[in-house]
LOMI-333945 format. One record per residue (C-alpha): residue number from 0; residue in three letters; x, y, z. Coordinates in nm, 4 decimals, padded with zeros to 6 digits. Example, Ala and Ser with C-alpha at 12.3 -4.5 7.8 and 13.67 -1.06 7.14 Angstrom:
// residues 2
<atom i="0" aa="ala" u="01.2300" v="-00.4500" w="00.7800"/>
<atom i="1" aa="ser" u="01.3670" v="-00.1060" w="00.7140"/>
END
This chain:
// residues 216
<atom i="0" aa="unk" u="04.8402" v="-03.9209" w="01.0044"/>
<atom i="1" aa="unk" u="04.5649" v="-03.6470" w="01.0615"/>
<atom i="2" aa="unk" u="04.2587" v="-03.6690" w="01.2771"/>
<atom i="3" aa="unk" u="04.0314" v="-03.6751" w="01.0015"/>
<atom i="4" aa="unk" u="04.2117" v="-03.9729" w="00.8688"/>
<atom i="5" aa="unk" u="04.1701" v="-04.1683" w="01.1866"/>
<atom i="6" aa="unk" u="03.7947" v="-04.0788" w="01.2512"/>
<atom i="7" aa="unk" u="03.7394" v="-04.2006" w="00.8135"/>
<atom i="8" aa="unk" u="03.9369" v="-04.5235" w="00.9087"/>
<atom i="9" aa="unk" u="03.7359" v="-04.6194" w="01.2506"/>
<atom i="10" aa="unk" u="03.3498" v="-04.5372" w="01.0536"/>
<atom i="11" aa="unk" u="03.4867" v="-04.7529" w="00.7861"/>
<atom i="12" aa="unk" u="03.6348" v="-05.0290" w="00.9995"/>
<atom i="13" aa="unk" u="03.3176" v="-05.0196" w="01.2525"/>
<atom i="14" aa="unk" u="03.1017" v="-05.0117" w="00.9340"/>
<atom i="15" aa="unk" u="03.2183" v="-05.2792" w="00.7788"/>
<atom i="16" aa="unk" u="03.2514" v="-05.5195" w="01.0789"/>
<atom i="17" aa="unk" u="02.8377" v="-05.4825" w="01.1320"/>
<atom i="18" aa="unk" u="02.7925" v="-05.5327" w="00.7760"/>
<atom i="19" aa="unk" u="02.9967" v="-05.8882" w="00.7790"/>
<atom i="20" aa="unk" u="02.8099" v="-05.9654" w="01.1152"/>
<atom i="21" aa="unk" u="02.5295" v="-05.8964" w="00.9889"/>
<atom i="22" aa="unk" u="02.5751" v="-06.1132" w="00.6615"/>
<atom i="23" aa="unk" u="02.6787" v="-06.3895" w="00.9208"/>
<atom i="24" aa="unk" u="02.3158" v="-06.3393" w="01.0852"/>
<atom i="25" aa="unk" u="02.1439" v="-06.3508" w="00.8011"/>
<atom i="26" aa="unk" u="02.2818" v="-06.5988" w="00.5703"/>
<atom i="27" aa="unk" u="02.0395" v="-06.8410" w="00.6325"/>
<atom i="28" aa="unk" u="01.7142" v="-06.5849" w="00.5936"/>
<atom i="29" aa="unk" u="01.5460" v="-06.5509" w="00.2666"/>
<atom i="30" aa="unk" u="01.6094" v="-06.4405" w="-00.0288"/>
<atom i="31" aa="unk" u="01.3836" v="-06.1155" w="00.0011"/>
<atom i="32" aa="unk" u="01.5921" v="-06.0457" w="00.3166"/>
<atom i="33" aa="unk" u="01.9220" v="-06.0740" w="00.1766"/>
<atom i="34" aa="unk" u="01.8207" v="-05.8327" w="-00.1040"/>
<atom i="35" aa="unk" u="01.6798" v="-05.5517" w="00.1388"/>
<atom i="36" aa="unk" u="02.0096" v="-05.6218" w="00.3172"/>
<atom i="37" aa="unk" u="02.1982" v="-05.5600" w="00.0276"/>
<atom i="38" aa="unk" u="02.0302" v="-05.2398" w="-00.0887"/>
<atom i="39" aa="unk" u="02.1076" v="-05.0976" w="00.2813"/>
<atom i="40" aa="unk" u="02.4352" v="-05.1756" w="00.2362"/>
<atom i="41" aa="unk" u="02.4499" v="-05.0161" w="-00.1241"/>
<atom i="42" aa="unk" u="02.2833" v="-04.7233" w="00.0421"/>
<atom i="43" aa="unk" u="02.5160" v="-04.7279" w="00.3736"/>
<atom i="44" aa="unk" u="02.8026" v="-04.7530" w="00.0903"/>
<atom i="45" aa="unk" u="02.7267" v="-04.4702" w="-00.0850"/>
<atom i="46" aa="unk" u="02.6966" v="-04.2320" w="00.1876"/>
<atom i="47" aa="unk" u="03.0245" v="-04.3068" w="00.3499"/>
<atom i="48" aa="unk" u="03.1846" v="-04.2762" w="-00.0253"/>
<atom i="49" aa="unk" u="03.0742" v="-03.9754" w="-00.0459"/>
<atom i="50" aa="unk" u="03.1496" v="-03.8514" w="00.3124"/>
<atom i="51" aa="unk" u="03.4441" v="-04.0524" w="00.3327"/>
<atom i="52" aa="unk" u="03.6367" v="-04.1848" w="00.0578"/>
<atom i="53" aa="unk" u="03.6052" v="-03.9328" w="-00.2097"/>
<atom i="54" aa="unk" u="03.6633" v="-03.6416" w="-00.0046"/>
<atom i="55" aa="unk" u="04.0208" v="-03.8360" w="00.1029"/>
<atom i="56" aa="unk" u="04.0786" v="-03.9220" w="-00.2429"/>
<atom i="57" aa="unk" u="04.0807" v="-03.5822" w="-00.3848"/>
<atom i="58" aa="unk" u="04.2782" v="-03.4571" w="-00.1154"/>
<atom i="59" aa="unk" u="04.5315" v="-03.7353" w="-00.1193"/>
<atom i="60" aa="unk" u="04.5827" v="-03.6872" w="-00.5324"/>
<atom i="61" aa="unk" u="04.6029" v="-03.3193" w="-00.4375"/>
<atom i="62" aa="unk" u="04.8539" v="-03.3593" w="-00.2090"/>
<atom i="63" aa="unk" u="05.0540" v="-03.5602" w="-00.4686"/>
<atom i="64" aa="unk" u="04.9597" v="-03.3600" w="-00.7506"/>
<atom i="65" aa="unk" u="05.0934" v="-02.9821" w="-00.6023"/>
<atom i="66" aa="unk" u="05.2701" v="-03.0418" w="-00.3153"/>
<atom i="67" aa="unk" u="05.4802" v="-03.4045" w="-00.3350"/>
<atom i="68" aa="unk" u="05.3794" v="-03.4743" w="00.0535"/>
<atom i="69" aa="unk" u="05.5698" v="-03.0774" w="00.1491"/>
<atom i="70" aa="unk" u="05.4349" v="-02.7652" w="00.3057"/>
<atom i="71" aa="unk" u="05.3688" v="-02.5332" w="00.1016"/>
<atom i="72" aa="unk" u="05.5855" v="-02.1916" w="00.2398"/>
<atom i="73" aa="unk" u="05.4076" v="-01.8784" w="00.2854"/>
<atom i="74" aa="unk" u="05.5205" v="-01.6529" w="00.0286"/>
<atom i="75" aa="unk" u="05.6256" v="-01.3090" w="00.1494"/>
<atom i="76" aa="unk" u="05.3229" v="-01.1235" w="-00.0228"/>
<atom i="77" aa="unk" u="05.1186" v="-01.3153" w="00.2128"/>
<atom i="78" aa="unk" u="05.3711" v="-01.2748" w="00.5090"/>
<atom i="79" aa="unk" u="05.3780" v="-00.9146" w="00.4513"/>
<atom i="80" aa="unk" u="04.9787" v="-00.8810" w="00.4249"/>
<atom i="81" aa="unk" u="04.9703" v="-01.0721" w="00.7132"/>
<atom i="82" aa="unk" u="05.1623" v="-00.8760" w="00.9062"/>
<atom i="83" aa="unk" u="04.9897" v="-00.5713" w="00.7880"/>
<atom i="84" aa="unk" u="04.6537" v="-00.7497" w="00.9727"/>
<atom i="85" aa="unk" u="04.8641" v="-00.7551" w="01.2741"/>
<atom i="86" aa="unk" u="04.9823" v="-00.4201" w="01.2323"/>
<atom i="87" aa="unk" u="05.3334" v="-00.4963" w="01.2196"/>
<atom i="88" aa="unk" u="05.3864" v="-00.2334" w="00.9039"/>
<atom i="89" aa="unk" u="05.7639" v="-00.2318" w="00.9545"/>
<atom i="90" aa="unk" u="05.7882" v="-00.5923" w="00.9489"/>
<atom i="91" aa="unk" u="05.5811" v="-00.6065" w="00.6009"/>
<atom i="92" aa="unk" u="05.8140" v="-00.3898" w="00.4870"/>
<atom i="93" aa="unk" u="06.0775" v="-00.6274" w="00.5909"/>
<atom i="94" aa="unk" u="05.8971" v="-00.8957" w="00.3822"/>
<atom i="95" aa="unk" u="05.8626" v="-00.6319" w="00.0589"/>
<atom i="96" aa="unk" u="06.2184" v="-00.5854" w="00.1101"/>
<atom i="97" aa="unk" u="06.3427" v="-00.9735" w="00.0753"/>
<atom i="98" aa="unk" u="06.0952" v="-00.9788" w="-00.2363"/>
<atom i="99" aa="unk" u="06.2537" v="-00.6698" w="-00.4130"/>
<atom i="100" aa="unk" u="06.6079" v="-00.8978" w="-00.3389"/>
<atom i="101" aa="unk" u="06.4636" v="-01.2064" w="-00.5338"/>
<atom i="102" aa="unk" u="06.3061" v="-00.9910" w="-00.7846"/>
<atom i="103" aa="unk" u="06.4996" v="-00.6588" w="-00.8467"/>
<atom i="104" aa="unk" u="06.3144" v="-00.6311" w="-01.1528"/>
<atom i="105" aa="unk" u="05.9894" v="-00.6217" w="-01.0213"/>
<atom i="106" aa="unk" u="05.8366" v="-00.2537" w="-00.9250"/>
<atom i="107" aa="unk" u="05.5169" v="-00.4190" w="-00.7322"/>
<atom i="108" aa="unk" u="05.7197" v="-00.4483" w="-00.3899"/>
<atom i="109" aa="unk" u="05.8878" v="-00.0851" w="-00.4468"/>
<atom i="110" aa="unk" u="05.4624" v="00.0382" w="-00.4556"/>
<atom i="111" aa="unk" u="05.3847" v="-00.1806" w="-00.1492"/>
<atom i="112" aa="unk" u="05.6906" v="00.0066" w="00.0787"/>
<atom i="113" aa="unk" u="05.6012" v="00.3584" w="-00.0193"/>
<atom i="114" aa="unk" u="05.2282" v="00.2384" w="00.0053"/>
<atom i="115" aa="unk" u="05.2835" v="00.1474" w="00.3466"/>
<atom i="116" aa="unk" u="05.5327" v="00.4390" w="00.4694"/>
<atom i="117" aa="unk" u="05.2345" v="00.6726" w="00.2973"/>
<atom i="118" aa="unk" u="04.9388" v="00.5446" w="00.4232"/>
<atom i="119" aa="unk" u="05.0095" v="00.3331" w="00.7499"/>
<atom i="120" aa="unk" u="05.3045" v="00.5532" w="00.8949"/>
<atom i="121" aa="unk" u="05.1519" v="00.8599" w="00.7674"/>
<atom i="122" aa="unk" u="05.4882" v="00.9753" w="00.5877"/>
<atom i="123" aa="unk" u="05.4591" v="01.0696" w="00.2946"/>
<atom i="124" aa="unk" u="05.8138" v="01.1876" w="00.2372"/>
<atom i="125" aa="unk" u="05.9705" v="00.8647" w="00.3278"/>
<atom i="126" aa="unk" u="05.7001" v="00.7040" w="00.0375"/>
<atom i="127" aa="unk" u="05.8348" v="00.9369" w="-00.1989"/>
<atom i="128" aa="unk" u="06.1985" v="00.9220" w="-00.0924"/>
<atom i="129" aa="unk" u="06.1782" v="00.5178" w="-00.1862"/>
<atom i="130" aa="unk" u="05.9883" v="00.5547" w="-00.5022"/>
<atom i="131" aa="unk" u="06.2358" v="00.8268" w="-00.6134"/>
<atom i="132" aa="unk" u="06.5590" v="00.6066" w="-00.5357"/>
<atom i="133" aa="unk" u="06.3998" v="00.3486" w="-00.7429"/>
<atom i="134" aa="unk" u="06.3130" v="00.4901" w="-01.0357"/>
<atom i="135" aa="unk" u="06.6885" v="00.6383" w="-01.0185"/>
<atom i="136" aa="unk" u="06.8774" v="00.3591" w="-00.9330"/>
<atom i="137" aa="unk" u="06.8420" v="00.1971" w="-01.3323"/>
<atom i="138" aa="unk" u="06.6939" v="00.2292" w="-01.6391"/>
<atom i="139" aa="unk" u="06.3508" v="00.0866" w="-01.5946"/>
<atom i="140" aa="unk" u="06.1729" v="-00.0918" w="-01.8538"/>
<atom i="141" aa="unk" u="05.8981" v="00.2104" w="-02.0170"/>
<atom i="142" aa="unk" u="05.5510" v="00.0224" w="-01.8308"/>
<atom i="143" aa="unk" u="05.7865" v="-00.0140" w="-01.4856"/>
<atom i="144" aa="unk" u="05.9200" v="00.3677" w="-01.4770"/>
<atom i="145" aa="unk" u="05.5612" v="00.4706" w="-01.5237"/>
<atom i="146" aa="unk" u="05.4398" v="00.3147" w="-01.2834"/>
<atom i="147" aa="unk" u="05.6564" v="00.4469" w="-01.0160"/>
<atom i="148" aa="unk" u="05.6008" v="00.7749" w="-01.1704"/>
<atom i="149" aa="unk" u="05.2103" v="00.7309" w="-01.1329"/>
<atom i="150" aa="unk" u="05.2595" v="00.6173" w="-00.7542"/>
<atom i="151" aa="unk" u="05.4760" v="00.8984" w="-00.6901"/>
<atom i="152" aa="unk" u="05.2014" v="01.1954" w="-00.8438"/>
<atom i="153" aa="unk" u="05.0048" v="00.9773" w="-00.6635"/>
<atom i="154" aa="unk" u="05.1733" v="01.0194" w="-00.3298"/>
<atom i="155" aa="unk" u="05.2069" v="01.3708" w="-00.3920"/>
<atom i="156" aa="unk" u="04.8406" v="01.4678" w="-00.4737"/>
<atom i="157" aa="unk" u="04.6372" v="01.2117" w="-00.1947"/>
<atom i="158" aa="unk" u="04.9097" v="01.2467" w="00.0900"/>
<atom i="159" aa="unk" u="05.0199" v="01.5689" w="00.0743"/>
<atom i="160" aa="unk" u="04.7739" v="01.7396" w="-00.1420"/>
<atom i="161" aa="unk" u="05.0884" v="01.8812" w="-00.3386"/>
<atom i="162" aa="unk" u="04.9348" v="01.9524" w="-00.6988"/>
<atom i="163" aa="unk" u="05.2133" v="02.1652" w="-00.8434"/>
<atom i="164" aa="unk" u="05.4604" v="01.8639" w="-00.7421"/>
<atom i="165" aa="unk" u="05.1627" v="01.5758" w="-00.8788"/>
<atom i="166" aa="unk" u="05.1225" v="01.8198" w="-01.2311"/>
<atom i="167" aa="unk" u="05.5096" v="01.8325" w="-01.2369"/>
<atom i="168" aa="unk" u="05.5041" v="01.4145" w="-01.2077"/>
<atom i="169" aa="unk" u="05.2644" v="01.3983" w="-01.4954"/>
<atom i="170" aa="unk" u="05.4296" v="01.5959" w="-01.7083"/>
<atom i="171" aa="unk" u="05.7250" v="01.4036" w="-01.6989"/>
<atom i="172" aa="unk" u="05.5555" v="01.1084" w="-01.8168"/>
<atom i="173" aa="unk" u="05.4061" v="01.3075" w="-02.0800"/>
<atom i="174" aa="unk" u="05.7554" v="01.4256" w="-02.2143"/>
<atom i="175" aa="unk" u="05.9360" v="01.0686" w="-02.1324"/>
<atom i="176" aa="unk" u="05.7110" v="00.8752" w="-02.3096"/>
<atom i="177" aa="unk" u="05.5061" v="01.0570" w="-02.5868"/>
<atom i="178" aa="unk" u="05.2492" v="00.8868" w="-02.7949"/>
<atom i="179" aa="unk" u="05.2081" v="00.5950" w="-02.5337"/>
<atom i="180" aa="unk" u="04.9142" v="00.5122" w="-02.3362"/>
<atom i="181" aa="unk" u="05.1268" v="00.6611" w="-02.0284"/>
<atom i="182" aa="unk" u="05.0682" v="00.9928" w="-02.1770"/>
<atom i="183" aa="unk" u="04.7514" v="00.9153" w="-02.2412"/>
<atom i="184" aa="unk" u="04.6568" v="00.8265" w="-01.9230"/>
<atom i="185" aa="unk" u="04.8405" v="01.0920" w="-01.7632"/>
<atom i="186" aa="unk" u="04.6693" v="01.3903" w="-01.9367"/>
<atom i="187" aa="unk" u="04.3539" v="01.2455" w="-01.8043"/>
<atom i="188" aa="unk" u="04.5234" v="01.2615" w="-01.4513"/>
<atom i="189" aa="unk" u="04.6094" v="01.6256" w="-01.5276"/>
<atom i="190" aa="unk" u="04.2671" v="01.6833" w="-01.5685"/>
<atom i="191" aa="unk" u="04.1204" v="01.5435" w="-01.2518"/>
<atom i="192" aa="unk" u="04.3809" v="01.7200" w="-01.0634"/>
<atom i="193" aa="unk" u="04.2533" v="02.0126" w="-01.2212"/>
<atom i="194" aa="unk" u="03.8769" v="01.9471" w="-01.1484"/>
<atom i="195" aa="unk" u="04.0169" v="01.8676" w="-00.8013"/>
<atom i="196" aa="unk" u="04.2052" v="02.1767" w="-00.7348"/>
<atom i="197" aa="unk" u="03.9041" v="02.4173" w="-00.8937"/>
<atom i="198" aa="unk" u="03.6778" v="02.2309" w="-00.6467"/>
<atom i="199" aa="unk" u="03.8817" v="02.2716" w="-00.3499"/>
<atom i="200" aa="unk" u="03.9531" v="02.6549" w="-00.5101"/>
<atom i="201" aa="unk" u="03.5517" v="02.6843" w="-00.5117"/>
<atom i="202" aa="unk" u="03.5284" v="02.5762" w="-00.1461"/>
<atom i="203" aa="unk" u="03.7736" v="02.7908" w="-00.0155"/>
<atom i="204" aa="unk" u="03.5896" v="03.1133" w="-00.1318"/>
<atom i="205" aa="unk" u="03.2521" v="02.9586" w="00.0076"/>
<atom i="206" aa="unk" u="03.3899" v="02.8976" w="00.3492"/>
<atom i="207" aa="unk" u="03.5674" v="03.2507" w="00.3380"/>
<atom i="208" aa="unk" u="03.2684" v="03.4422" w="00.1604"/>
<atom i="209" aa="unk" u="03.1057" v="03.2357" w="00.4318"/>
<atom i="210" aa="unk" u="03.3015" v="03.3230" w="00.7431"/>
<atom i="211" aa="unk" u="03.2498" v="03.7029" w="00.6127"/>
<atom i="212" aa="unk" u="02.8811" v="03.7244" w="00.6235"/>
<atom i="213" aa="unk" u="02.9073" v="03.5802" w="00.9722"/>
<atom i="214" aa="unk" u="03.1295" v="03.8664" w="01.0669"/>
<atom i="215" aa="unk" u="02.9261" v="04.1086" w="00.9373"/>
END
């Protein structure tokens, strides 16, 4: 039995042992004194209901309804996100790892490594080195290979600003899956990457055209 439980139980007790004292007190007074005592009581009534006794209701037929009196266990999404707020990043990846083992089908936890190995560890090759055992170790459904293929241009082209390998990526999910909205969506990569690397091409000659003048 929780606090809260208690502290609803002794209001409720203490209320209603002044309320029958009370009625004992005034059982002899008028009518018109009865009634106001009444509509106090209604009032008091009300308040603790709705303080009190609906707010245990609902969480008793809660308790019943989606967790049969258990504790709910921590999945290992949230164990692993929680240990990313600690920054224990290898021990998320321990939790990723037990939830590729229940779901070997599922490419979500394979992201979440190389996510971590890429952004938190700052390696990039170890990222690439788990999507790429991945997407070899089976024949992935079309929507599952892609996306490993996406994370891995991805991993390329943000991490280590690799656009040759990201283009190369890209194109293979262009050629392995023609006519889909992978290819789709990876010309449109192509195309920011080449925006990207014009930009960067752009601000190279600036800084150099730049760093000349200065010379001179």
């Amino acid at each position: 039995m929780n606090t809260a439980l208690v502290i609803r139980i002794c209001v409720i007790t203490i209320v209603l042992v002044v309320i029958a004292l009370a009625w004992s007190y005034l059982k002899d007074a008028s009518d018109g004194m009865k009634l106001v005592f009444v509509i106090l009581v209604g009032l008091a009534g009300g308040l603790l209901s709705v303080k009190y006794v609906i707010p245990w209701l609902g969480d008793v037929m809660g308790e019943a309804v989606f967790s049969s009196g258990e504790k709910v266990e921590q999945d290992h999404m949230t164990k692993a996100a929680a240990r990313i707020a600690q920054g224990d990043y290898e021990g998320a990846i321990g939790h990723y790892e037990k939830m590729l083992e229940e779901k070997p089908d599922d490419p979500f936890p394979v992201a979440e490594i190389a996510k971590i190995h890429a952004e938190r560890l700052h390696d990039p090759q170890a990222a690439l080195k788990v999507l790429e055992a991945h997407l070899q170790s089976k024949d992935w459904p079309v929507d599952d290979a892609a996306f490993i293929m996406f994370r891995i241009a991805d991993v390329h082209l943000t991490q280590r600003h690799d656009f040759e390998a990201a283009r190369d990526m890209l194109e293979q999910v262009i050629g392995n899956f023609p006519n889909t909205r992978h290819s789709a969506n990876a010309h449109h990569r192509i195309s920011e990457l080449e925006q990207m690397q014009f930009k960067l091409l752009m601000e190279q000659r600036n800084k150099a055209a730049t760093s000349g003048a200065d010379q001179a």
